[in-house]
PDB file of N, H, CA, C and O in Angstrom:
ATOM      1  N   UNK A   1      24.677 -12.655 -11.319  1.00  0.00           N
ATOM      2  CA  UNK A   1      25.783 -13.038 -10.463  1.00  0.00           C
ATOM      3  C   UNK A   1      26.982 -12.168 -10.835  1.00  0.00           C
ATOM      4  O   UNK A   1      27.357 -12.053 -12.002  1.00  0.00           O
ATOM      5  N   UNK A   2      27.735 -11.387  -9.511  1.00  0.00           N
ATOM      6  H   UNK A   2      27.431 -11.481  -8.563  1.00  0.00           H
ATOM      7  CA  UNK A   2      28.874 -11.094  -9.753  1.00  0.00           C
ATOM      8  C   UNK A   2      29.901 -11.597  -9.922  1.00  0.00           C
ATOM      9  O   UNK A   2      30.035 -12.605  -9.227  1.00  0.00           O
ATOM     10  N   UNK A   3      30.843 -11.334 -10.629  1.00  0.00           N
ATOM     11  H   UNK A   3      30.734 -10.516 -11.193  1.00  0.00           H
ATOM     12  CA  UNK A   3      32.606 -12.447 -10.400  1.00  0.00           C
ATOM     13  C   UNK A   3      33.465 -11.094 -10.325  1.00  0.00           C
ATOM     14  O   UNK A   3      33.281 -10.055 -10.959  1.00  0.00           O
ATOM     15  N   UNK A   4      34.466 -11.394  -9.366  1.00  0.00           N
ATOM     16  H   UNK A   4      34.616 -12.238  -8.851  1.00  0.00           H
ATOM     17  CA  UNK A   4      35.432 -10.994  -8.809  1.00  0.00           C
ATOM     18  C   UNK A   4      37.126 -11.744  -8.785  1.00  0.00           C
ATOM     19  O   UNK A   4      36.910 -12.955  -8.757  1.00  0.00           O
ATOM     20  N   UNK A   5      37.885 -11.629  -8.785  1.00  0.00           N
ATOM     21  H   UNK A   5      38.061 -10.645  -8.808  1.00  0.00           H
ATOM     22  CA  UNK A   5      39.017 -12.173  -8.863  1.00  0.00           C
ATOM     23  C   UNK A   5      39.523 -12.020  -6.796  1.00  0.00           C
ATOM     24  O   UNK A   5      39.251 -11.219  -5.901  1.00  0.00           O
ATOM     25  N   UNK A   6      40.197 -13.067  -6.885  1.00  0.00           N
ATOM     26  H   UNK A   6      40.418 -13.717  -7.612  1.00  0.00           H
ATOM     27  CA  UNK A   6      40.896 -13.318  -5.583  1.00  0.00           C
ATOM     28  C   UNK A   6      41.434 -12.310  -5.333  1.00  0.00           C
ATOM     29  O   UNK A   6      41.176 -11.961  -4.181  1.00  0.00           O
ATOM     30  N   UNK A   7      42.475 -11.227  -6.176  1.00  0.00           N
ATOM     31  H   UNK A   7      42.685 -11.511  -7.112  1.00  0.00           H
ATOM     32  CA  UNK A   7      43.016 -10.065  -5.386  1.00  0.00           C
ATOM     33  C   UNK A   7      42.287  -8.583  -4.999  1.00  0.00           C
ATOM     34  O   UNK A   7      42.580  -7.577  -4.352  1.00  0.00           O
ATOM     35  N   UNK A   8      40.928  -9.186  -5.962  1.00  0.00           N
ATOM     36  H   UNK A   8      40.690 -10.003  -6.487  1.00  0.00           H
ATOM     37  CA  UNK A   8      40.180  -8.390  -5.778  1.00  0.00           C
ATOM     38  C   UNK A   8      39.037  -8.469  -4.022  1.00  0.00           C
ATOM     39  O   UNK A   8      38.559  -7.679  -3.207  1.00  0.00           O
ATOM     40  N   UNK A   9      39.089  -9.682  -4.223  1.00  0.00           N
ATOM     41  H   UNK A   9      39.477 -10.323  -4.885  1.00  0.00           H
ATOM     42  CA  UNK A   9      38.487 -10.113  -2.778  1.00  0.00           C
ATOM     43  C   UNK A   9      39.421  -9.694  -1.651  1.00  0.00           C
ATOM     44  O   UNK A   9      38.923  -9.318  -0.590  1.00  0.00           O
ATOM     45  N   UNK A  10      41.030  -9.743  -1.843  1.00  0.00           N
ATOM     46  H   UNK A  10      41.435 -10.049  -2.705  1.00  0.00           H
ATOM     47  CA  UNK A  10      41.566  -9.579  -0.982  1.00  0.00           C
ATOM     48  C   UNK A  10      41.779  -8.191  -0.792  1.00  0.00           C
ATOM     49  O   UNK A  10      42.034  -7.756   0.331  1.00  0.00           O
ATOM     50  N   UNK A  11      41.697  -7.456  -1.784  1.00  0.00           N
ATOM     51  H   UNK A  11      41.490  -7.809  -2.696  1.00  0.00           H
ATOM     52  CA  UNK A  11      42.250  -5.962  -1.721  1.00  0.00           C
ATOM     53  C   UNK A  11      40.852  -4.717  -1.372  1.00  0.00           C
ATOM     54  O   UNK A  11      40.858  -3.616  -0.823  1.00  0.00           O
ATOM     55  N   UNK A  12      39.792  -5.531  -1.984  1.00  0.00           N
ATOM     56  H   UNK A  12      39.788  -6.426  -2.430  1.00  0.00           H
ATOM     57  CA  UNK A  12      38.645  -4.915  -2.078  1.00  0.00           C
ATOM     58  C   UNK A  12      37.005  -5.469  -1.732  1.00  0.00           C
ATOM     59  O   UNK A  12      35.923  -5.377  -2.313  1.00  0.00           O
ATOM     60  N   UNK A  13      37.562  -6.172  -0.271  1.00  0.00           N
ATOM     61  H   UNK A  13      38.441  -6.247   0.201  1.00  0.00           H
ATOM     62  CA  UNK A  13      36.704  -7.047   0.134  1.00  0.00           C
ATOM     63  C   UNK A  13      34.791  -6.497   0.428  1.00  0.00           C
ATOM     64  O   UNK A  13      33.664  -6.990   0.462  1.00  0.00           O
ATOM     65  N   UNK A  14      35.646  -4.893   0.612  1.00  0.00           N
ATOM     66  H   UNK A  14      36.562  -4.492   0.584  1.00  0.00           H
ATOM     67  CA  UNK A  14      34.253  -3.895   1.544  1.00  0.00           C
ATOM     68  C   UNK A  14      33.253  -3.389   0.125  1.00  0.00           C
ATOM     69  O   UNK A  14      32.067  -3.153   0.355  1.00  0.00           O
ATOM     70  N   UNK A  15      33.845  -3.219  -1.510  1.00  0.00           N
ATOM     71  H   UNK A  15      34.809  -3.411  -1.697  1.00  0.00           H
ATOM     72  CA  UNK A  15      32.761  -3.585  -2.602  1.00  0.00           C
ATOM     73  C   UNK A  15      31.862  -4.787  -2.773  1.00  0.00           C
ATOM     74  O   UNK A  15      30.679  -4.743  -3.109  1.00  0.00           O
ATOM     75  N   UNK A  16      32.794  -6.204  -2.414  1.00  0.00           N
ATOM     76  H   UNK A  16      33.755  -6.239  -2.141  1.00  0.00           H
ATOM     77  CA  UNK A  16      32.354  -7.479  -2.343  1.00  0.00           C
ATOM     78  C   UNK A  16      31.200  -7.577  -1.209  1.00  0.00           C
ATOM     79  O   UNK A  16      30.106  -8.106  -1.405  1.00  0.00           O
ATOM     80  N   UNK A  17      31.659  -6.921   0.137  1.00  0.00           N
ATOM     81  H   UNK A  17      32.548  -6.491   0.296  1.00  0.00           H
ATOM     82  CA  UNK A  17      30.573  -7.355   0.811  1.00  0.00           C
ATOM     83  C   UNK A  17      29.522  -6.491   1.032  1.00  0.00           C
ATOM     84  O   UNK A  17      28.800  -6.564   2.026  1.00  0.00           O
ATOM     85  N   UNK A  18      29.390  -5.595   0.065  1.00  0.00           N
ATOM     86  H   UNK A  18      29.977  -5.535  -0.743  1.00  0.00           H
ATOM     87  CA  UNK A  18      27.814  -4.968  -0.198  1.00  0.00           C
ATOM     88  C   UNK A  18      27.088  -5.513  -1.414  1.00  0.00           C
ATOM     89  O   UNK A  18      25.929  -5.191  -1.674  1.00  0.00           O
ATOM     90  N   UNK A  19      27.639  -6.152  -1.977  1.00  0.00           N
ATOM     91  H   UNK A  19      28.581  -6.413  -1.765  1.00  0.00           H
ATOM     92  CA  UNK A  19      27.478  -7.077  -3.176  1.00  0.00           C
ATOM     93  C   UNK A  19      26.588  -8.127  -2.661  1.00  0.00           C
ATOM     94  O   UNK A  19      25.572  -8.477  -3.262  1.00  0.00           O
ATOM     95  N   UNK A  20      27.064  -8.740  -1.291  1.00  0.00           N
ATOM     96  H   UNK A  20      27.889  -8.456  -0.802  1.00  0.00           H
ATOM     97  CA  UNK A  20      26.603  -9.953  -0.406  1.00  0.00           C
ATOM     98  C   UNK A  20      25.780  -9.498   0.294  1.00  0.00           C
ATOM     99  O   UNK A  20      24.939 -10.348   0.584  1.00  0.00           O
ATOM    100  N   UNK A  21      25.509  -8.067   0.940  1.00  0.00           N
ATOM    101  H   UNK A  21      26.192  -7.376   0.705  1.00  0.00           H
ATOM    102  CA  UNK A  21      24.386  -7.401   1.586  1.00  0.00           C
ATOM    103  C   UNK A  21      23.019  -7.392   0.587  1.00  0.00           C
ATOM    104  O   UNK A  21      22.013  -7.924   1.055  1.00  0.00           O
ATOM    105  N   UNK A  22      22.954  -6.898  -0.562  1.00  0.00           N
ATOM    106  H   UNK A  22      23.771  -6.466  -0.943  1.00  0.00           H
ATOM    107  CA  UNK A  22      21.887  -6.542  -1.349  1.00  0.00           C
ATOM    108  C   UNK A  22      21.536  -7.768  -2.109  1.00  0.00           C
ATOM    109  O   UNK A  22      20.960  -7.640  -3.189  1.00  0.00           O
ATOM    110  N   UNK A  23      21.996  -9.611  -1.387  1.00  0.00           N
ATOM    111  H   UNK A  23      22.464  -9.715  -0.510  1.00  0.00           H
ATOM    112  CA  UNK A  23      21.725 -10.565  -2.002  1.00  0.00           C
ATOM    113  C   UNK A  23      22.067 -11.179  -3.219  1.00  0.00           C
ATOM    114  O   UNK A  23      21.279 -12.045  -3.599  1.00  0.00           O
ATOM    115  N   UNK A  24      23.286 -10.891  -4.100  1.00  0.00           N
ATOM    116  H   UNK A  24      23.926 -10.187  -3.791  1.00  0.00           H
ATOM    117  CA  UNK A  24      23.861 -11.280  -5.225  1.00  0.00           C
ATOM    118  C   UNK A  24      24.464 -11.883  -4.709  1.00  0.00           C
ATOM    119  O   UNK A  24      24.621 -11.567  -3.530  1.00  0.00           O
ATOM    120  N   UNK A  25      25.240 -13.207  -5.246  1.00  0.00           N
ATOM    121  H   UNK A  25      25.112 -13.464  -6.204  1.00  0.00           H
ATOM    122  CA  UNK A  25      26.174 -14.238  -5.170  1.00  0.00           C
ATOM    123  C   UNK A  25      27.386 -13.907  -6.387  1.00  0.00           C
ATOM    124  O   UNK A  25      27.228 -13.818  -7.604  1.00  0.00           O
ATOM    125  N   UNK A  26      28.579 -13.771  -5.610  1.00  0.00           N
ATOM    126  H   UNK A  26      28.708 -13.844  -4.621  1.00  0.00           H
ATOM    127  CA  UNK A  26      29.600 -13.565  -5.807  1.00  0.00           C
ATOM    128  C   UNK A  26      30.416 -14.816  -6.603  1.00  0.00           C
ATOM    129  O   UNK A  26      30.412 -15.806  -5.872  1.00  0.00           O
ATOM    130  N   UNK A  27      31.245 -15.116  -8.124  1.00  0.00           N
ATOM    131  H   UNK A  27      31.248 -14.311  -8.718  1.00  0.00           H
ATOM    132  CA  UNK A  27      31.504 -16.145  -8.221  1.00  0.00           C
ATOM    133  C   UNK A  27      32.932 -15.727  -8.470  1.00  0.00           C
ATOM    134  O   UNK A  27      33.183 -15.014  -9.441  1.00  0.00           O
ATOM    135  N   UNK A  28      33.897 -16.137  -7.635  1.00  0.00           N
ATOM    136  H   UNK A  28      33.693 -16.717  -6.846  1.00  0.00           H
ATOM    137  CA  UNK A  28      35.673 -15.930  -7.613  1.00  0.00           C
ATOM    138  C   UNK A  28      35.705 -16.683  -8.789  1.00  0.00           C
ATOM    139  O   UNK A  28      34.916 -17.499  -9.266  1.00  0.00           O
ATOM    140  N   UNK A  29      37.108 -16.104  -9.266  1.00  0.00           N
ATOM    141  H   UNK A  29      37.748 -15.442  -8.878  1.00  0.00           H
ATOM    142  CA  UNK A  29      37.674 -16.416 -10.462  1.00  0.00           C
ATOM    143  C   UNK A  29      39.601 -16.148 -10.105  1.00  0.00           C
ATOM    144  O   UNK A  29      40.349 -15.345  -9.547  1.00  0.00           O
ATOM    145  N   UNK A  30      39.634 -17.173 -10.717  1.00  0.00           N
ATOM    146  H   UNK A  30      39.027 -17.825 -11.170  1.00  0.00           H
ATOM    147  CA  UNK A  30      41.169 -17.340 -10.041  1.00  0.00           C
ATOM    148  C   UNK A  30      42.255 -18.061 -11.226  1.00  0.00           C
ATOM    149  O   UNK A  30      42.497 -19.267 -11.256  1.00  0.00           O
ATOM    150  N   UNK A  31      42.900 -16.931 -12.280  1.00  0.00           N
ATOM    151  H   UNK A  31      42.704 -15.950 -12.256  1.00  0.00           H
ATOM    152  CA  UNK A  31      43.560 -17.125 -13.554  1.00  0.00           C
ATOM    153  C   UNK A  31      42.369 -17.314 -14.613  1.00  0.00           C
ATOM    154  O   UNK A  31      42.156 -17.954 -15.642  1.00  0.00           O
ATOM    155  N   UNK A  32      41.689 -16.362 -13.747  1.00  0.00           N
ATOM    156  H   UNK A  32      41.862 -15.842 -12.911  1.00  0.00           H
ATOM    157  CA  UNK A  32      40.370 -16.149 -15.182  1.00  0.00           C
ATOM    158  C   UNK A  32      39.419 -17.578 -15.384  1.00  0.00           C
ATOM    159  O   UNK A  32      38.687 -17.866 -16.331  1.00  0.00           O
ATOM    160  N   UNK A  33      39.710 -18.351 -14.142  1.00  0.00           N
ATOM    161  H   UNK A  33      40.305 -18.117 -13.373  1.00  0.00           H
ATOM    162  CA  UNK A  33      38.392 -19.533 -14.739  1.00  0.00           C
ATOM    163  C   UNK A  33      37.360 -19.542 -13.147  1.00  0.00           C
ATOM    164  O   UNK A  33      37.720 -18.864 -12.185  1.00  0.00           O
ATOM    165  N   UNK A  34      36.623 -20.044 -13.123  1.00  0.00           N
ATOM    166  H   UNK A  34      36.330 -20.596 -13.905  1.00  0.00           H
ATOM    167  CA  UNK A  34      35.773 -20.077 -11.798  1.00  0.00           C
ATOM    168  C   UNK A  34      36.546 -21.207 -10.989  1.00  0.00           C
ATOM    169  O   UNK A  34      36.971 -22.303 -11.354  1.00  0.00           O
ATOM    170  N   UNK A  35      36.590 -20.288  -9.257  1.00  0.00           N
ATOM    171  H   UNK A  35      36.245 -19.398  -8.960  1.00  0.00           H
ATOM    172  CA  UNK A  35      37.271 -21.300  -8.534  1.00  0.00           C
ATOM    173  C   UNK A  35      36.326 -21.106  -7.194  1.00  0.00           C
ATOM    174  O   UNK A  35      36.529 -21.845  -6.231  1.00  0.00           O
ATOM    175  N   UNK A  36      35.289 -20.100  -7.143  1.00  0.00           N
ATOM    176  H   UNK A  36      35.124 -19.499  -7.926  1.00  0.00           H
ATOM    177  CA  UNK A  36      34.097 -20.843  -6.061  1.00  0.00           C
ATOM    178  C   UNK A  36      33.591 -19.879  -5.975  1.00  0.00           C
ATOM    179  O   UNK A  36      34.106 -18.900  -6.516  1.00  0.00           O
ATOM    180  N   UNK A  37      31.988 -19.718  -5.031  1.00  0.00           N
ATOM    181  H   UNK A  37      31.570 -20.513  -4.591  1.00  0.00           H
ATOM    182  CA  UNK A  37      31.267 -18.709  -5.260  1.00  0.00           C
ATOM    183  C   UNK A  37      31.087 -18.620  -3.746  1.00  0.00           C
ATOM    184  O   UNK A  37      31.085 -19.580  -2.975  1.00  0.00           O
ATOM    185  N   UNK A  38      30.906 -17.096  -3.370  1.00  0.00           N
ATOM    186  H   UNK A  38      30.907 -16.316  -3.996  1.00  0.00           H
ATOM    187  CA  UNK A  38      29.940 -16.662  -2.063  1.00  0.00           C
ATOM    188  C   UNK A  38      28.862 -16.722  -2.093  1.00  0.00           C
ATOM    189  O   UNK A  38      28.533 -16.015  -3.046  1.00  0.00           O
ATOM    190  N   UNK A  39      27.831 -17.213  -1.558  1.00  0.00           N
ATOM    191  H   UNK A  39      28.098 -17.787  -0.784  1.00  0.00           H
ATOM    192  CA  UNK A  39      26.614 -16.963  -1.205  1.00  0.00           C
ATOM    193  C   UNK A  39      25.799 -16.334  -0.486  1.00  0.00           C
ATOM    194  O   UNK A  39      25.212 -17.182   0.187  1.00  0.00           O
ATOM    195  N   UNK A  40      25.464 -15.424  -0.268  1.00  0.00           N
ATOM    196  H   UNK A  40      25.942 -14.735  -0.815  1.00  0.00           H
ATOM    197  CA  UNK A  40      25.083 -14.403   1.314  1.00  0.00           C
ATOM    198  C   UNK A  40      23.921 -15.633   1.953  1.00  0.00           C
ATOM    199  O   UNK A  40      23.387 -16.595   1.401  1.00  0.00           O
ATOM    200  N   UNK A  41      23.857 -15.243   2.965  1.00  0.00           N
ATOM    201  H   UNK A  41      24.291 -14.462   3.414  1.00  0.00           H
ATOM    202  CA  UNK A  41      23.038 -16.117   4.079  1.00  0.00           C
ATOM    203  C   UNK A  41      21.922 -15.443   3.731  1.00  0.00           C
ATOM    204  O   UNK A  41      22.026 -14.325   3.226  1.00  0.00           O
ATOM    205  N   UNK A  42      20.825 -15.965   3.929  1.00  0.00           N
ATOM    206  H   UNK A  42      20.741 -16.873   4.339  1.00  0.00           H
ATOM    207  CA  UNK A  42      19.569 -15.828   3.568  1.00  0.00           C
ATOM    208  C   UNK A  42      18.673 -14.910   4.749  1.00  0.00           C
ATOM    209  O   UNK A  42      18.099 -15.581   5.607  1.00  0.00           O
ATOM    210  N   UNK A  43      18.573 -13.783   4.797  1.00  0.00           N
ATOM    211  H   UNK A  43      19.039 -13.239   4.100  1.00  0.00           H
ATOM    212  CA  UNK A  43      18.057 -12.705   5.908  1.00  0.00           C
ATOM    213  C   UNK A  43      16.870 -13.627   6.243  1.00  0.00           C
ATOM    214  O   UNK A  43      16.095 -14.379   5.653  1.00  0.00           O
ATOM    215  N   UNK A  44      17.223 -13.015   7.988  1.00  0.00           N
ATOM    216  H   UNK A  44      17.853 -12.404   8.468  1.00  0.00           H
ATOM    217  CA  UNK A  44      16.708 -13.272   9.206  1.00  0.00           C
ATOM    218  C   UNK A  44      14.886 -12.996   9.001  1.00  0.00           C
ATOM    219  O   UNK A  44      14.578 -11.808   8.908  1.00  0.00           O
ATOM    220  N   UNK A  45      14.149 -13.645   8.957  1.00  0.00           N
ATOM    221  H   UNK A  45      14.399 -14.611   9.032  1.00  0.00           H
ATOM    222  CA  UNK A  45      12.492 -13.176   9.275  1.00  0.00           C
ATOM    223  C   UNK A  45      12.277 -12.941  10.545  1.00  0.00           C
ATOM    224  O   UNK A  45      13.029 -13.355  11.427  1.00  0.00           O
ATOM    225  N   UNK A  46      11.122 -12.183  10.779  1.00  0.00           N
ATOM    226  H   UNK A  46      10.511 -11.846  10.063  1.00  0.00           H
ATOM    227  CA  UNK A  46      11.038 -11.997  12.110  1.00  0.00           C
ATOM    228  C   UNK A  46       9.913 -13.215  12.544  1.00  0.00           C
ATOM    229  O   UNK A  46       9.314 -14.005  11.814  1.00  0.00           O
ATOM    230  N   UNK A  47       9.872 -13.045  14.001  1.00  0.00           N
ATOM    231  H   UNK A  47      10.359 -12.403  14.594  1.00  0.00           H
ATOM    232  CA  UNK A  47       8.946 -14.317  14.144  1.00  0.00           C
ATOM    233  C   UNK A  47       7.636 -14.338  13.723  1.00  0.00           C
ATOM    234  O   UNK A  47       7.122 -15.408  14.047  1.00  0.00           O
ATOM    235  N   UNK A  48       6.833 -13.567  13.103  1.00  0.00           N
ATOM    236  H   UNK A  48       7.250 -12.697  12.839  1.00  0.00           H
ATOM    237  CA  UNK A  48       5.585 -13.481  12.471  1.00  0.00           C
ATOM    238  C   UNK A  48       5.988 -13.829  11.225  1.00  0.00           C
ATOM    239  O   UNK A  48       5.051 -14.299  10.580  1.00  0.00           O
ATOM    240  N   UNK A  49       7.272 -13.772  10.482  1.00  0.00           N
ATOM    241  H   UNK A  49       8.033 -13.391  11.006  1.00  0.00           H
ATOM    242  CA  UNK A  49       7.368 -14.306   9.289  1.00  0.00           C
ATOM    243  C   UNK A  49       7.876 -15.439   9.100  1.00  0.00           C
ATOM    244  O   UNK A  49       7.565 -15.940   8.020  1.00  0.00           O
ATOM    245  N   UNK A  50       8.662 -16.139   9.859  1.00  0.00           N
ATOM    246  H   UNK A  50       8.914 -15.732  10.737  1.00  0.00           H
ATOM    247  CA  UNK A  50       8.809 -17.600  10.025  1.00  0.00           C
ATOM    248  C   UNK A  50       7.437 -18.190  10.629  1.00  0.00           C
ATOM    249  O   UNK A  50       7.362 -19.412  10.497  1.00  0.00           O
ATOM    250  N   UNK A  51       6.431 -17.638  11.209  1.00  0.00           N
ATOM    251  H   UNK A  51       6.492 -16.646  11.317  1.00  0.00           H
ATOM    252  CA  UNK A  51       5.570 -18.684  11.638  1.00  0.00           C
ATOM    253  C   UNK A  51       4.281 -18.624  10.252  1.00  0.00           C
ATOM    254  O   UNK A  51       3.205 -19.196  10.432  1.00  0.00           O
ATOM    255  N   UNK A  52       4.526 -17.992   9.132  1.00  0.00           N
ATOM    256  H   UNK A  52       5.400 -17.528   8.986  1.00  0.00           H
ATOM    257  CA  UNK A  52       3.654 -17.966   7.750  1.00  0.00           C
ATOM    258  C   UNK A  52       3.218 -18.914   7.394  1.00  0.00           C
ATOM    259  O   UNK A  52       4.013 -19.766   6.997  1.00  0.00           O
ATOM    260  N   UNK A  53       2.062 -19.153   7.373  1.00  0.00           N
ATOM    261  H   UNK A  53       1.416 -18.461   7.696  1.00  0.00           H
ATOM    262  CA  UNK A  53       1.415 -20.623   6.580  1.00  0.00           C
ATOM    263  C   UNK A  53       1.433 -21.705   8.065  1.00  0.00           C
ATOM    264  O   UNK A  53       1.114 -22.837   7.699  1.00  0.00           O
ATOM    265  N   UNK A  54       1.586 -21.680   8.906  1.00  0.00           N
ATOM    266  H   UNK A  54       1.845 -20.762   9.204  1.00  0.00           H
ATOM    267  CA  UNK A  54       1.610 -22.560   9.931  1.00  0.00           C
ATOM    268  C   UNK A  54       0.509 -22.521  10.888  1.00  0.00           C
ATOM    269  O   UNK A  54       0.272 -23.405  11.712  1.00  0.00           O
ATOM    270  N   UNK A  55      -0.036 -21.624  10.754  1.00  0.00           N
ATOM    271  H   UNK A  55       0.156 -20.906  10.085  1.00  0.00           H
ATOM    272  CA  UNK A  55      -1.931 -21.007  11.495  1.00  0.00           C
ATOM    273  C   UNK A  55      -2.941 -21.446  10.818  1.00  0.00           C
ATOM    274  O   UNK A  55      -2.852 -21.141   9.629  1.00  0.00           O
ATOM    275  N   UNK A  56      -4.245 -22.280  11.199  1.00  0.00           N
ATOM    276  H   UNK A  56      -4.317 -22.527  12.165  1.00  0.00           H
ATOM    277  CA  UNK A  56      -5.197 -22.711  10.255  1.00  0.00           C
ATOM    278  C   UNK A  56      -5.880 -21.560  10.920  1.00  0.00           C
ATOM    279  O   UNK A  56      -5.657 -21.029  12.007  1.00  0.00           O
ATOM    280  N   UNK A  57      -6.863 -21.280   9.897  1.00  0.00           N
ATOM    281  H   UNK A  57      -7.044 -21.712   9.014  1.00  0.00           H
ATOM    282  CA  UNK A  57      -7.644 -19.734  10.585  1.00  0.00           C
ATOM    283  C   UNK A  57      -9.047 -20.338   9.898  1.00  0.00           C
ATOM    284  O   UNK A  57      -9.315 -20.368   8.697  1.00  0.00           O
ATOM    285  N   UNK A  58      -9.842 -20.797  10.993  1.00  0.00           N
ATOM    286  H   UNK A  58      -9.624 -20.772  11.969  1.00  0.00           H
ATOM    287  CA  UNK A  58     -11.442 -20.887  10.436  1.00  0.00           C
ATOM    288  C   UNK A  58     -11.837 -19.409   9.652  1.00  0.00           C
ATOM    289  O   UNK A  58     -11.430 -18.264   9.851  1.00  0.00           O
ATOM    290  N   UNK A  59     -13.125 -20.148   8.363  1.00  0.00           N
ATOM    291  H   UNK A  59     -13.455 -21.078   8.202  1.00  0.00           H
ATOM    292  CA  UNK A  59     -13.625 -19.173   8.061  1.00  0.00           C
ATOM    293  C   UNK A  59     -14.856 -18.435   8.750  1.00  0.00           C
ATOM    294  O   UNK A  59     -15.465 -17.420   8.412  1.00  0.00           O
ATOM    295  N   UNK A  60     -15.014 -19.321   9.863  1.00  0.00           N
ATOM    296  H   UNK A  60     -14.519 -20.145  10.137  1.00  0.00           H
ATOM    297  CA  UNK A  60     -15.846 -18.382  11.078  1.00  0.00           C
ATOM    298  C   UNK A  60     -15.458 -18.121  12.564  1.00  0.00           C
ATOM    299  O   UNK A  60     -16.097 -18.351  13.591  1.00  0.00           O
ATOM    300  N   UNK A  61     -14.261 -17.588  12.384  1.00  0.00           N
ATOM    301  H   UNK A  61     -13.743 -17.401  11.550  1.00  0.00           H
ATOM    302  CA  UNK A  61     -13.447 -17.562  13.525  1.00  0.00           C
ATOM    303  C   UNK A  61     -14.300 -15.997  14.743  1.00  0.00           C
ATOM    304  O   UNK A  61     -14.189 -15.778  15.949  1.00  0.00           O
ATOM    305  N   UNK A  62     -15.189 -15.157  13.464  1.00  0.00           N
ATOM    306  H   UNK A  62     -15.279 -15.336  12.484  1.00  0.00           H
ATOM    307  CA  UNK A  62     -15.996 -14.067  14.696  1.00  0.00           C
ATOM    308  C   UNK A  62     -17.096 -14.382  14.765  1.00  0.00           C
ATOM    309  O   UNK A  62     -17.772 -13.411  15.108  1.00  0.00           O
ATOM    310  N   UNK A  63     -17.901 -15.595  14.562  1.00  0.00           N
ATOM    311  H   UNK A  63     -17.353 -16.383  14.283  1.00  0.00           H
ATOM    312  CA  UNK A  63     -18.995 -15.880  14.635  1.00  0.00           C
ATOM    313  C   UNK A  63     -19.170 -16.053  16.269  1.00  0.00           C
ATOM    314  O   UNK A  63     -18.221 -16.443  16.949  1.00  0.00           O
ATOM    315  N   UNK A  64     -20.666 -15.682  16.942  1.00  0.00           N
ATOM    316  H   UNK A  64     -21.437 -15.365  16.389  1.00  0.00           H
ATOM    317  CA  UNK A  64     -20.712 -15.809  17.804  1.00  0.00           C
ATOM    318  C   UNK A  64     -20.687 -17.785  18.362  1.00  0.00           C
ATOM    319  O   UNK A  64     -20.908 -18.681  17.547  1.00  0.00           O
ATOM    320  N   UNK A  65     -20.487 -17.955  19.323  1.00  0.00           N
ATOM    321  H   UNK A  65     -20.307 -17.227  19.986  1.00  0.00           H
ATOM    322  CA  UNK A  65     -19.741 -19.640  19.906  1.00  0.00           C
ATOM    323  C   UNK A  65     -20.971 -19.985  20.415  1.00  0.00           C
ATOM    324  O   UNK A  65     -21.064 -21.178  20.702  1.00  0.00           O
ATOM    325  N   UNK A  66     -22.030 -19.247  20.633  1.00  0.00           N
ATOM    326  H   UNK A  66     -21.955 -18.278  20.400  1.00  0.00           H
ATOM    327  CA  UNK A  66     -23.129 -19.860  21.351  1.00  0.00           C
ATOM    328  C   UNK A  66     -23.233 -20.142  22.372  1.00  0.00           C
ATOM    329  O   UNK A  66     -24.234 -20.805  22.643  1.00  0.00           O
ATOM    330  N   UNK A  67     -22.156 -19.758  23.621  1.00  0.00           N
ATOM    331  H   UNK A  67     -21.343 -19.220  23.400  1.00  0.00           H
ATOM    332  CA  UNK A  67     -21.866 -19.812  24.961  1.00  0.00           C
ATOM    333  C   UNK A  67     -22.563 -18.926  25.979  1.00  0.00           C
ATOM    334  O   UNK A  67     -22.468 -17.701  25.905  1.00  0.00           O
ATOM    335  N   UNK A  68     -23.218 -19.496  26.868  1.00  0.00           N
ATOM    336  H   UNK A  68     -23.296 -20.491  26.928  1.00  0.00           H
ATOM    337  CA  UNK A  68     -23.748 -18.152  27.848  1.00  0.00           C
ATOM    338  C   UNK A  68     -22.541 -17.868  28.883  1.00  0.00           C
ATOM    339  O   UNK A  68     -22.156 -18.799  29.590  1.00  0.00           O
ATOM    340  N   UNK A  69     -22.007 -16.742  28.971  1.00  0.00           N
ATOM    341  H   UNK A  69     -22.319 -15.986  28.397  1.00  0.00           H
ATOM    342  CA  UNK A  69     -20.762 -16.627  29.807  1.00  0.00           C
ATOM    343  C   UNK A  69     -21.296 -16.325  30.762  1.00  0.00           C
ATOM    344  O   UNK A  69     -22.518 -16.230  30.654  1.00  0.00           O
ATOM    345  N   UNK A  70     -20.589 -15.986  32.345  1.00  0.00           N
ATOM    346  H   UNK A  70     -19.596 -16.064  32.433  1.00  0.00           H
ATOM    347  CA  UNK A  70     -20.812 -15.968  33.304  1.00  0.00           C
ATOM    348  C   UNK A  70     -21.156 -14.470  33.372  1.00  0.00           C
ATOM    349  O   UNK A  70     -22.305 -14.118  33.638  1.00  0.00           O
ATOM    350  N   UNK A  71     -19.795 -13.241  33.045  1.00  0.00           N
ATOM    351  H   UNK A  71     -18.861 -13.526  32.829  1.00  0.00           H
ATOM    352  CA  UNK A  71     -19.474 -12.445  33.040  1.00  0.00           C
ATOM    353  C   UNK A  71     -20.720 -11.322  32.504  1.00  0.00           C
ATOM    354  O   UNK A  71     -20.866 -10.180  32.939  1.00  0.00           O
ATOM    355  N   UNK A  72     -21.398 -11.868  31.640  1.00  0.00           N
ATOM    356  H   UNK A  72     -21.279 -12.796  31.286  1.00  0.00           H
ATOM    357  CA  UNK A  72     -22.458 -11.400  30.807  1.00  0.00           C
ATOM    358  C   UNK A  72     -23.894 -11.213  31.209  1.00  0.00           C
ATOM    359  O   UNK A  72     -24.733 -10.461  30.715  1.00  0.00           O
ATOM    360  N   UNK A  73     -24.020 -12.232  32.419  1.00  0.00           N
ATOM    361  H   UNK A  73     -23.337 -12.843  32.821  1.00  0.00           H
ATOM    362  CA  UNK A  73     -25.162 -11.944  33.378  1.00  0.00           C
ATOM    363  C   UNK A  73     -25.162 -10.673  34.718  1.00  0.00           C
ATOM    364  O   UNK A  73     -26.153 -10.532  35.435  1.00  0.00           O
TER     365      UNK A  73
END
């Protein structure tokens, strides 16, 4: 975790917020004691990665189904 001072947040906000890009949490300090922390927001998944673990996938999902199709005659 980084700490930064308030005039530092105010004067030098654009170090702080690459600090918050590359996922470190920022903890202000204000007369040298802790007075609150940034947290960066937690990056966006795409929709194949929010839908992870939510698919049951048989373990014979290419087995043939045993169907006579229409298409096939």
């Amino acid at each position: 975790m980084r700490t930064a001072t308030i005039r530092e947040l105010r004067n030098d906000f654009g170090r702080l917020s690459k600090w918050l890009e590359k996922g470190e949490t920022v903890q202000l300090l204000k007369h040298g004691k802790p007075f609150a922390r940034v947290v960066p927001e937690p990056k966006a998944r795409g929709l194949l990665g929010r839908m992870a673990g939510t698919a049951i996938v048989p373990h014979d999902i290419d087995d043939p189904v045993g169907v006579d199709w229409e298409a096939l005659k």
